[in-house]
C-alpha positions in Angstrom: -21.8 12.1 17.3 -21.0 15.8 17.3 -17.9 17.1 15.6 -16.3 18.7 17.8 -12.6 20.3 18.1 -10.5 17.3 19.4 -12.1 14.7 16.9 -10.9 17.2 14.1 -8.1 17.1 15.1 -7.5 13.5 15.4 -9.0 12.9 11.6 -6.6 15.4 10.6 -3.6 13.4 11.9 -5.2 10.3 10.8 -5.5 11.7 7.0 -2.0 13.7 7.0 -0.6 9.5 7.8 -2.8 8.0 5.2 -2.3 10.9 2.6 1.6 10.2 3.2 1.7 6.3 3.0 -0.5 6.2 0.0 2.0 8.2 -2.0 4.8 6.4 -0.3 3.5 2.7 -0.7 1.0 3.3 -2.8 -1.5 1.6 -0.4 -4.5 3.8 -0.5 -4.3 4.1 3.4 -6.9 1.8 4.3 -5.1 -0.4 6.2 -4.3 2.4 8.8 -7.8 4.2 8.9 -9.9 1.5 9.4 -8.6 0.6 12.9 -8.1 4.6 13.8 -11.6 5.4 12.3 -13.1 2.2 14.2 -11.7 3.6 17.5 -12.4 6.8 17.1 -16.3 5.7 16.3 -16.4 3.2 18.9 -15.5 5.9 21.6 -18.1 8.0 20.6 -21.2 5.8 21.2 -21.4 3.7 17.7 -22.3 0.0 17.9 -19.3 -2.3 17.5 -20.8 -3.4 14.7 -21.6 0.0 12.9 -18.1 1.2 13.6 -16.2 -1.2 11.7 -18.6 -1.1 8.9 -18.6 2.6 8.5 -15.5 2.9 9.8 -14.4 0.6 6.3 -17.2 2.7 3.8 -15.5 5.9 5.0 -11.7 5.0 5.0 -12.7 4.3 0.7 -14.6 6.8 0.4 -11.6 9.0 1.6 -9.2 7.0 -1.2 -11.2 8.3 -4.2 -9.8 11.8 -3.5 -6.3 10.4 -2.0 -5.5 8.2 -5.3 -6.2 11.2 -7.6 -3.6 13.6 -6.1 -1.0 10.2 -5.8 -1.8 9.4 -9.1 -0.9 12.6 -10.5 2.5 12.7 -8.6 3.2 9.8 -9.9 1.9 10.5 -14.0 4.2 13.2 -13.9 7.2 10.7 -13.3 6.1 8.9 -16.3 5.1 5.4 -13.2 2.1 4.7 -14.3 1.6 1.7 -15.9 -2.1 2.5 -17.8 -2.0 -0.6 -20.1 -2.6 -2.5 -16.9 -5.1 -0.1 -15.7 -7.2 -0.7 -18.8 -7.1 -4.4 -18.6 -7.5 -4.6 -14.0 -10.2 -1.7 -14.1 -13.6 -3.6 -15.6 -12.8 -6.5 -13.3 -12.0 -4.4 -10.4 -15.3 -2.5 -11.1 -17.2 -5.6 -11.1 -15.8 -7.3 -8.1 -16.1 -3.9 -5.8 -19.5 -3.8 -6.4 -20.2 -7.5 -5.9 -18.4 -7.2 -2.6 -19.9 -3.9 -1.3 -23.6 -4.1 -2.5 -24.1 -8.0 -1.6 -21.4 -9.2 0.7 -20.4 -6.3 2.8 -24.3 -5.4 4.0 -25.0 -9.0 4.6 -21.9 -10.0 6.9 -21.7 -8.5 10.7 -18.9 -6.1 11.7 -17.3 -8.4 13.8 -16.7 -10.5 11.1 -15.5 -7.9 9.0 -13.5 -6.9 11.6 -12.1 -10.6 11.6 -11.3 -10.9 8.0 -9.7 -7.5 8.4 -7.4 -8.3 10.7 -6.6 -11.4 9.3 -6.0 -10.0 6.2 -3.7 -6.8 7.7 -1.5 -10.0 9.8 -1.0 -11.5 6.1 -0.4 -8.1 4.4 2.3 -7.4 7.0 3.9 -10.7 6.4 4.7 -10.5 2.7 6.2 -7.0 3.5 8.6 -8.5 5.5 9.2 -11.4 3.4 9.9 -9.4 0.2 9.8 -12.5 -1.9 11.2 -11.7 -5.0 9.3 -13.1 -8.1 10.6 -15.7 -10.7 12.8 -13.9 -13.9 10.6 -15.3 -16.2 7.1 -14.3 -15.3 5.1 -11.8 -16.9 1.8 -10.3 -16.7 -1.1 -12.3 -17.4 -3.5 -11.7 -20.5 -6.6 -9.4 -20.8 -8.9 -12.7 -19.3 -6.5 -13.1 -16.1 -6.2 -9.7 -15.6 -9.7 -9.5 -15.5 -9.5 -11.6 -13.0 -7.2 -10.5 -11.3 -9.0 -7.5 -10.8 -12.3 -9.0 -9.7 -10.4 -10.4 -6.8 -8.6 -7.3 -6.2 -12.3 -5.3 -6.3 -14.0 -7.7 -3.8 -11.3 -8.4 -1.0 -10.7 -4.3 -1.0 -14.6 -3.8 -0.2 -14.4 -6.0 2.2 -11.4 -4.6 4.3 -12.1 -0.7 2.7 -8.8 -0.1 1.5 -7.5 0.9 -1.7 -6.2 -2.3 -2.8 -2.6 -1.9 -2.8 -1.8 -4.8 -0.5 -3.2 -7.2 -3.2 -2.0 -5.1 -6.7 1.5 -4.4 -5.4 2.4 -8.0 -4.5 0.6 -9.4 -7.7 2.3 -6.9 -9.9 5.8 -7.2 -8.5 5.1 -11.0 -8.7 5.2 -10.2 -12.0 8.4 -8.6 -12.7 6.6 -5.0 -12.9 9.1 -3.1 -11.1 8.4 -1.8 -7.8 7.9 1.9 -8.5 5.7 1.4 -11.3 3.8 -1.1 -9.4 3.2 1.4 -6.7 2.4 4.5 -9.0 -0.1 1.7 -11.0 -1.8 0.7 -7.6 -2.1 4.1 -6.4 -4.2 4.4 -10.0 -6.4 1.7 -9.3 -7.4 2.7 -6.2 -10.4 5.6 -7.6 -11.6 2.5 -9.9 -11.7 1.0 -6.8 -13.0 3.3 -4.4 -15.6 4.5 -7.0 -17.6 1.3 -7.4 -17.4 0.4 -3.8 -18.7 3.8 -2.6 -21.5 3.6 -4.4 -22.0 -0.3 -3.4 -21.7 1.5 0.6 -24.3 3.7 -0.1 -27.2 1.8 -1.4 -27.0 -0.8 1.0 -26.4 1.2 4.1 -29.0 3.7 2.8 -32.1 2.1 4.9 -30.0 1.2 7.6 -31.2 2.2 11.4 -29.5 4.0 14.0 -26.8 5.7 11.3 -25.5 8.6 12.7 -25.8 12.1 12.2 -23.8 12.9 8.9 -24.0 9.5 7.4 -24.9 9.0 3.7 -25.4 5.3 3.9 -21.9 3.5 5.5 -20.6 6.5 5.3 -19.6 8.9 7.6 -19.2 12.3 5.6 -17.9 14.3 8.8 -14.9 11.9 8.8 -14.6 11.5 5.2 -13.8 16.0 4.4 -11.4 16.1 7.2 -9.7 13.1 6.6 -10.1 13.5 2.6 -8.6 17.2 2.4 -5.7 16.4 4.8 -4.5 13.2 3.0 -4.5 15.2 -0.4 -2.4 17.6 0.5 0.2 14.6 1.6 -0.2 12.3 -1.0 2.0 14.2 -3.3 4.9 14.0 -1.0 5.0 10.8 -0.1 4.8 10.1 -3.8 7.9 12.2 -3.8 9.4 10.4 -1.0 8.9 7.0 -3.1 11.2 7.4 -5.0 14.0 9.2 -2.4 13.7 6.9 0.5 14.7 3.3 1.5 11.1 1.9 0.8 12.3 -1.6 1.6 13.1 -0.5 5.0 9.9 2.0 5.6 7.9 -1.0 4.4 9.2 -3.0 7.7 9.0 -0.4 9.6 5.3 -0.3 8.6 4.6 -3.8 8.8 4.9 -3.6 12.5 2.3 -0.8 12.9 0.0 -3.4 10.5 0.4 -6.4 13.3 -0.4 -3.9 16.2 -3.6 -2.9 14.3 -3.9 -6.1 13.0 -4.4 -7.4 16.6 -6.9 -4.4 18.0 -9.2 -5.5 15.2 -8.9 -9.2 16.0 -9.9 -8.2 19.7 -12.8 -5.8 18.2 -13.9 -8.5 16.2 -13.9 -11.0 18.5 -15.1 -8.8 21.7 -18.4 -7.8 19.7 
């Protein structure tokens, strides 16, 4: 796979939209450059298979330098809860790199590609849903945030994004309120990224028939252009978080997930 002018140009786009909707939502922007990534792989000669696993190592790689210029939007505004980064992060850490060195290298794309889907179609629901969360319920202790954040860790390798869809929800859930949820997320997400990467690495390092410019899963081509476009946006929709109706963007956005939802159901499936 050469890098030629056009696909620059298309990871450019593709990182300008994640950049944005990780500051907005605080989502990391997995959930929209896995399917683009997966496409834009699959077009250019990569297995089904090898697609939607690189296509998910690269899409977190890219959220380790995305969640550091979100974050610091967001610090600035005083959002960021860091008493519940303390407490998700070792748990996080652990599950990321339970998921990403055993799991990920042992399932097959196109069941990756499945549970991705599956798990966009639920993400999408609960944004429309908005369920608000009972007055009286607070944040669990150090051991159930621990937990917490294993599970958070482990389903993020899995689907490579920054684990927003799972933080958010759970935080809210907990009467955190919605902008510091998202500005907490968006701080999770180089815990996150961190110990997955390094999970994508060793066990795609022996891997046959990689690409050229792949360092293990990932795809490092993919991951400067997309990387250096979605850090210059990150800050703005971080901005924009707290100008905009996010209720209403978050609908908006929940269609997009069901349309990408769907093309990697058929991926999955297909393979």
């Amino acid at each position: 796979m050469g890098i030629e002018p056009l696909l620059i140009v298309e990871l450019g786009l593709l990182g300008l939209g994640a950049g944005f909707l990780a500051g907005l939502l605080g989502i990391g922007g997995g959930m929209l450059m896995v399917p683009f990534l997966t496409y834009i792989m699959s077009t250019r000669g990569a297995s089904a298979d090898l697609a939607v696993k690189m296509a998910i190592a690269t899409s977190m790689a890219t959220i380790m330098f995305t969640s550091i210029s979100s974050v610091r939007a967001h610090h600035k505004r005083g959002a960021v809860r860091w008493d519940i980064v303390r407490r998700l992060a070792p748990g996080i850490v652990i599950g990321s790199l339970i998921g990403s060195l055993g799991v990920f290298a042992l399932l097959k794309g196109s069941v990756l590609a499945i549970f991705f889907a599956l798990f966009v179609g639920f993400s999408a629901t609960q944004m429309f849903l908005d369920k608000k969360p009972a007055p009286s319920r607070q944040m669990p202790g150090t051991g159930g945030q621990f937990a917490a954040g294993g599970v958070i860790g482990f389903i993020s390798g899995l689907v490579g994004a920054g684990g927003g869809f799972i933080s958010v929800p759970f935080m809210t859930w907990c009467n955190v309120p919605i902008h510091a949820a998202v500005a907490t997320s968006a701080a999770l997400g180089f815990p996150i990224a961190v110990a997955n990467v390094a999970g994508y690495i060793a066990s795609g390092w022996s891997v046959q028939g990689l690409p050229q410019g792949a360092f293990g899963y990932i795809w490092l081509p993919a991951l400067v252009v997309v990387a250096l476009c979605s850090v210059l946006m990150a800050p703005l929709g971080a901005r924009a978080a707290h100008a905009l109706p996010v209720k209403k963007l978050k609908r908006v956005f929940a269609s997009v997930l069901y349309v990408l939802a769907v093309y990697m159901l058929w991926k999955g499936l297909s393979a």
